[in-house]
N, C-alpha and C positions, 0 to 999 in steps of 0.2 A: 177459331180463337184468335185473339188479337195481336200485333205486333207487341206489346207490350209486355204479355206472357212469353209470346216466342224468346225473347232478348232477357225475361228475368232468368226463366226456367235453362236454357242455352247458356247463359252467365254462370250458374250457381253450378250448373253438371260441368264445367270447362274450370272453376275453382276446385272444384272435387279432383279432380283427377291431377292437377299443380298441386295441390297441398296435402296429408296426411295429417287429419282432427285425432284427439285423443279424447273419447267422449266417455264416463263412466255412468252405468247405470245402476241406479239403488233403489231395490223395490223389490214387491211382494212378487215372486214365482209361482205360475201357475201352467197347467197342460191345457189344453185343449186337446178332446180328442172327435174324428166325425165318423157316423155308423152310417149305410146305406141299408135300406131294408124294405122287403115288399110288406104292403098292406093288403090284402085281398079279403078279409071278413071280419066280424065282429064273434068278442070270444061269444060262448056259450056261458060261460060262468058272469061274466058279467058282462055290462053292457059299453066295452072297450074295443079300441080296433088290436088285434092281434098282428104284432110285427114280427117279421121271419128272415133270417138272415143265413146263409150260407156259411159263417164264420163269426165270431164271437168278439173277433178281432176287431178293431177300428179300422174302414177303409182308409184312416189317414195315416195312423201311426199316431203316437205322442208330439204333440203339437204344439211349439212354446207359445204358454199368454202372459201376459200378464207383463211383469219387467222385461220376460225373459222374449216377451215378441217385441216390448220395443230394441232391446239390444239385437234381436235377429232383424228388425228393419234395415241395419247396418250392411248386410252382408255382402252387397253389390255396389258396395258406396267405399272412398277409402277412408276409413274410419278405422283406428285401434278402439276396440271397446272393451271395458271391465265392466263382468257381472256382480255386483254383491248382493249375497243375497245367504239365504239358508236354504241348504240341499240334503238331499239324501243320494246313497249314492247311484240310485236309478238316475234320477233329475242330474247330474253332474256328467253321466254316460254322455244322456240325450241330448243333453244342451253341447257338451263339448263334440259330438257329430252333426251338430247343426255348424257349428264354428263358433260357439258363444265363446269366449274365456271366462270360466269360472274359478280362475287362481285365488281371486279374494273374497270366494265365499266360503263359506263354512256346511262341512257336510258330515252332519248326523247320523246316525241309524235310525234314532229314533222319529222320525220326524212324515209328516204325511203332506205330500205337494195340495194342493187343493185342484181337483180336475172334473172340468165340465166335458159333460157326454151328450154330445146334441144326434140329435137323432133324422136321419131326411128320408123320404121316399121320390126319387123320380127329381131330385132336388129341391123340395117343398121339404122344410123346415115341419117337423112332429113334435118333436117336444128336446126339453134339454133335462139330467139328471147331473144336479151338482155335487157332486162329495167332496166333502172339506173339513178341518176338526179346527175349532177355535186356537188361536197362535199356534198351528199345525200340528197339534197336538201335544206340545212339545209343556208340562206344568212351572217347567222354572225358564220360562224364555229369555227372561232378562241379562240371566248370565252370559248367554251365549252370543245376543245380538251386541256385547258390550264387548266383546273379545272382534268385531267384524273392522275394518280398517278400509277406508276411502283414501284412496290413490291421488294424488297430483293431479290433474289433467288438463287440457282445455276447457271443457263444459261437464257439468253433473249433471244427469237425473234423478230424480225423487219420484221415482212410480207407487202412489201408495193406492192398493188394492183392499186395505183394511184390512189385512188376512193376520197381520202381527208383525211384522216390520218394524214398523213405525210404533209399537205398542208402546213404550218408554223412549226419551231421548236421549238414545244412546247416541245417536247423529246431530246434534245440535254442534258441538266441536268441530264440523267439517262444512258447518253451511258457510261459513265466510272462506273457505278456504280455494276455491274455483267457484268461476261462474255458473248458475245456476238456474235449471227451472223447475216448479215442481208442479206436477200433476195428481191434487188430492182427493181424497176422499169424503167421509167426514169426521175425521178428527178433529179435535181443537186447532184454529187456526194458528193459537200461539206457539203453536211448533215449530211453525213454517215463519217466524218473524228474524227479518236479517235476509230473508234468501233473496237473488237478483232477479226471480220472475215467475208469477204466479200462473194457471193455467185450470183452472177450473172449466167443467161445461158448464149451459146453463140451467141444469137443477143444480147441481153444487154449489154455483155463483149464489142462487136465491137463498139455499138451506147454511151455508155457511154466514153471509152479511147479513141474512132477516131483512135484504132488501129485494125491491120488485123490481127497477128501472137497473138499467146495464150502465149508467153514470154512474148510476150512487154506488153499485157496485164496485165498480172499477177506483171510482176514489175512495171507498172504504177500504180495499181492498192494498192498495196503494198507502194509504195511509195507518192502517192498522198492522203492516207486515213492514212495514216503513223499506221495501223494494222498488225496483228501479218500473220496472213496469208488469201491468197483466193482460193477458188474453182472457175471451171468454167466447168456448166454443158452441156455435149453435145447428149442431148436424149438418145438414147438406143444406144450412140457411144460409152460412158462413161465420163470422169473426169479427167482435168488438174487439179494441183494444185501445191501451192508451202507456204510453211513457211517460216518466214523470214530468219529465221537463218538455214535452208534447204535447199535441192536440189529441182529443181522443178519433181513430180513424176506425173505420168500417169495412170490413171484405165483404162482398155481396158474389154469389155465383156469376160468370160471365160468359158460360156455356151451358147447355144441355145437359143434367146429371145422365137423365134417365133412371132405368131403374136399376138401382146398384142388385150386384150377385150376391154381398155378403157384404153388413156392415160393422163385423164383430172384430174389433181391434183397430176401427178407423182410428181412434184416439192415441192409439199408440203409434202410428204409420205416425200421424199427425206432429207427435213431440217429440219423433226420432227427427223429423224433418227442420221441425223447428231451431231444434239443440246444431243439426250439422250446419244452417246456414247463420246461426248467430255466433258459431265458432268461425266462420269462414266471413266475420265483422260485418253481416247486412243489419239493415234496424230489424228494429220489432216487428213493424208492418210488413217488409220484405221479407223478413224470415217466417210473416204469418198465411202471406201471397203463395210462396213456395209450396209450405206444408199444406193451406188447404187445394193447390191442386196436385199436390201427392195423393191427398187423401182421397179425392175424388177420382184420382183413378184406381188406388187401393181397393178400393168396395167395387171394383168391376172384377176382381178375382174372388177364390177362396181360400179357404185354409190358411189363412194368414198369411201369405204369400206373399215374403218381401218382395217390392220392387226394384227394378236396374232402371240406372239411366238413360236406356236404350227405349224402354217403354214408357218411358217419362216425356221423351222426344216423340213416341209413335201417338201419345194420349194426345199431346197438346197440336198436335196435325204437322208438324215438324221432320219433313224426310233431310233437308239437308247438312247434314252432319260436318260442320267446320272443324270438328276435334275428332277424329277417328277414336282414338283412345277412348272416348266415350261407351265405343260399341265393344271393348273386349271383354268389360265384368259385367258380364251378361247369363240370364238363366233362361233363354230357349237358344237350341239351333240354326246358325247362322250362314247360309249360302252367301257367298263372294263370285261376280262377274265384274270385268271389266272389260275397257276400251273408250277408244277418241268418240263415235258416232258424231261424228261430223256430218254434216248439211243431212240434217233427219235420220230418219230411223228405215230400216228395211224391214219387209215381212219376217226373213230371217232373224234380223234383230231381237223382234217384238219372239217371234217364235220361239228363241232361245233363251230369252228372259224370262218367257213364262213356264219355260221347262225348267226354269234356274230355281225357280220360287216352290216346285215342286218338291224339290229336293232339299228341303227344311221347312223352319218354321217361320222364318225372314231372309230376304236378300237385300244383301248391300252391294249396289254397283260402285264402282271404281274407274273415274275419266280420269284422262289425261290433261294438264292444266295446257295452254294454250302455250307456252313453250315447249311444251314434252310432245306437241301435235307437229311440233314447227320442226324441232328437230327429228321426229319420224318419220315426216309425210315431205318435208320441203318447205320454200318460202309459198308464200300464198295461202298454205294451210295454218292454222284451222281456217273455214268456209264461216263456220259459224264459233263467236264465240263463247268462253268457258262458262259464264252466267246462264247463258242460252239453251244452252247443251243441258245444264243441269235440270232449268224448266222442264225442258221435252223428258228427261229419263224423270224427271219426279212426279210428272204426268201420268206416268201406266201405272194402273192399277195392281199391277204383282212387286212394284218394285217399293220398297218400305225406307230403303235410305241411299243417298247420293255423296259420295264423298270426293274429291280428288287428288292426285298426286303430282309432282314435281318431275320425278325421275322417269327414264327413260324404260322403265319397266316397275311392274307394281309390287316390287319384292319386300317395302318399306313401308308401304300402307298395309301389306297384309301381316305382316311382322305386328304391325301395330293394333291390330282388330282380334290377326287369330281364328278364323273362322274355321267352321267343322270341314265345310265341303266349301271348292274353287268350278266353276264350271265353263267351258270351254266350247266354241263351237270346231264343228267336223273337220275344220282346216288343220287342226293340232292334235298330235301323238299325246299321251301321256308324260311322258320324258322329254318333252318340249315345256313344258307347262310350268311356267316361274311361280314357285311356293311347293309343287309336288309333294317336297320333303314338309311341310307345313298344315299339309291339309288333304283331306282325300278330295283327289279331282274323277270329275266326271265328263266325259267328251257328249254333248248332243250332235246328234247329226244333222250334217249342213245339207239345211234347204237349197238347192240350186235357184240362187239369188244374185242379182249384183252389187256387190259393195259398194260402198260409199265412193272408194279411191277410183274403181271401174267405173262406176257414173261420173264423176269429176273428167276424169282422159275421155270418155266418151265425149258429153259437152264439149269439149276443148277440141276434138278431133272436126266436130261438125262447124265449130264457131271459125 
């Protein structure tokens, strides 16, 4: 991937962690849930495959979609968010144990989430079973969506899933009130007139303007909602778009998709992305840059599984981490080694790196910046410098990120990361081990090898 991505996507994760967005999300609530199940015959009654499951349960659990997955795209990002929406009080459980806030929604008894039940064998997709009730069942909806109250914030969303929402406008009062994007449906577009940016895919683009070209779209679209600008998403094709006072610009893919695991909620991944970096003041196009290679790496997981900015760094081929802070709101297991490794690497080295990656799910190595070598080792040292150093460790294949430090010990960068497990080679006790109290350490044992500092007096002995 290009230097250009590296420096947008490294920019926008390094604004995230300096600044706290207040992003509010308004839209239609829905579950997802995923079944695993064997296939092995056809019934006898009819001529269908019979699926068989150990448990009746969802391998996933209750799964937010819908608004309620773009406000969990949030989770690993520092974003305050507000859910509004209409709940019952299962949907208020679930969503506030994901970490939604759902203070300013409204929960019902009466009322039925709309929840998709997809079915997979082997991880091949069978079939999906939707159950949902018209405006959630709910015969006098209007009352209640008129009692619902949108909060101040930085940015709004508008997630409309058509499920009853958006059925009357009871939200027309708050679209000038924050910045905005909306992601619709197909409701009448004159809902959505006054709001700061529209976001259709492109069947929605066609079926809402009754136009076929992505211009006329865009300036209908533009000038019928009389908003600041639109996107208009086209799967893993990428992204028209255009600002008013702009040219209209084009996102095109600039890597390799392949073939995604699961592309069910890319649109949400998409407009959480969009909404954090148009709060954190990039244009349209940059915050259209951003979101589509979020999203492209979104559909490489499942279950709707927000992304961190750690994997946003591992997607775009980016080991060198300038902002440690990056790597602490994190969702896998994180191994921590450090050290100078001055003038190369030893078998050791390489040995104890690879037993470091063993012991989670990623390793972050930790150098010593080029005065913290000087002051360790003496004048002369480092051999090789702090640029350099980082090449060679961002080179091995077990090691996922490279970061460095100032101090004379790493007690400050690991404060700052937080990692599960510290890993240490056989020279060191447990109770030697700076973070100890921070992390579980684990000692490999030392290859009989010569260090780096031993090679250096040796040369120097025979020179």
């Amino acid at each position: 991937m290009n230097g250009i991505i590296y420096d947008l996507i490294s920019g926008f994760l390094e604004k995230d962690i300096q600044k706290k967005v207040e992003i509010n999300v308004v839209g239609d609530v829905m579950f997802d849930e995923y079944y695993e199940v064997e296939v092995e015959r056809i019934s006898p009654e009819f001529p269908i495959p019979v699926y068989k499951s150990s448990s009746p349960d969802p391998c996933s659990g209750l799964i937010p979609g819908g608004a309620a997955n773009v406000a969990y795209q949030f989770k690993y990002f520092n974003v305050e968010s507000e859910l509004i929406s209409l709940l019952n009080k299962l949907g208020q459980v679930v969503l506030d144990s994901k970490g939604i806030s759902t203070e300013y929604s409204k929960v019902l008894n009466n009322i039925w989430i709309p929840t998709k039940r997809r079915f997979y064998s082997q991880g091949v997709p069978l079939t999906r079973h939707d159950i949902e009730k018209e405006n959630y069942g709910i015969d006098e909806i209007k009352k209640y969506l008129f009692d619902l109250k949108v909060p101040e914030s930085d940015f709004t969303i508008y997630s409309d899933y058509s499920k009853g929402l958006f059925s009357c406008p009871w939200f027309r009062k708050y679209i000038s009130q924050n910045n905005n994007i909306v992601d619709p449906k197909n409701n009448f577009i004159d809902l959505w007139e006054g709001c700061t940016f529209f976001k259709p895919n492109q069947k929605e683009a066609e079926k809402l303007s009754e136009r076929k070209n992505a211009s006329d779209q865009l300036e209908f679209f533009i000038d019928s909602l009389k908003c600041q600008g639109v996107l208009i998403t086209r799967s893993g094709n990428g992204v028209v778009g255009k600002e008013v006072a702009g040219d209209e610009f084009e996102i095109s893919p600039q890597f390799s998709l392949g073939n995604p695991v699961s592309v069910i909620g890319a649109g949400d991944c998409f407009i959480s992305f969009v909404s954090m970096a148009l709060s954190h003041g990039y244009s349209l196009e940059k915050a259209a840059q951003i979101a589509f290679v979020a999203g492209c790496c979104y559909v490489q997981k499942k279950h709707n599984s927000p992304l961190s900015g750690a994997e946003l760094l591992s997607f775009i081929g980016c080991k060198h981490v300038r902002s440690p802070e990056i790597l602490k709101n994190r969702n896998f297991e994180l191994v921590f080694a450090n050290g100078c490794f001055d003038n190369g690497l030893t078998p050791a080295h390489v040995a104890c790196l690879e037993f470091a990656k063993k012991q989670g799910d990623k390793l972050v190595v930790a150098l010593n910046s080029d005065d913290s070598v000087r002051k360790l080792k003496g004048e002369g040292r480092p051999v090789v410098p702090l640029e350099e150093r980082i090449k060679v460790i961002s080179g091995l294949g077990c090691v996922d990120y490279v970061v460095s430090f100032e101090e004379d010990t790493p007690l400050e960068i690991i404060k700052k990361i937080m990692p599960e497990k510290i890993v240490k080679g056989g020279d060191y006790r447990v109770e030697q081990v700076v973070g100890k109290d921070l992390a579980e350490v684990i000692i490999f044992n030392k290859i009989d090898c010569m260090s780096t500092t031993d090679k250096i007096n040796k040369i120097k002995h025979f020179s």
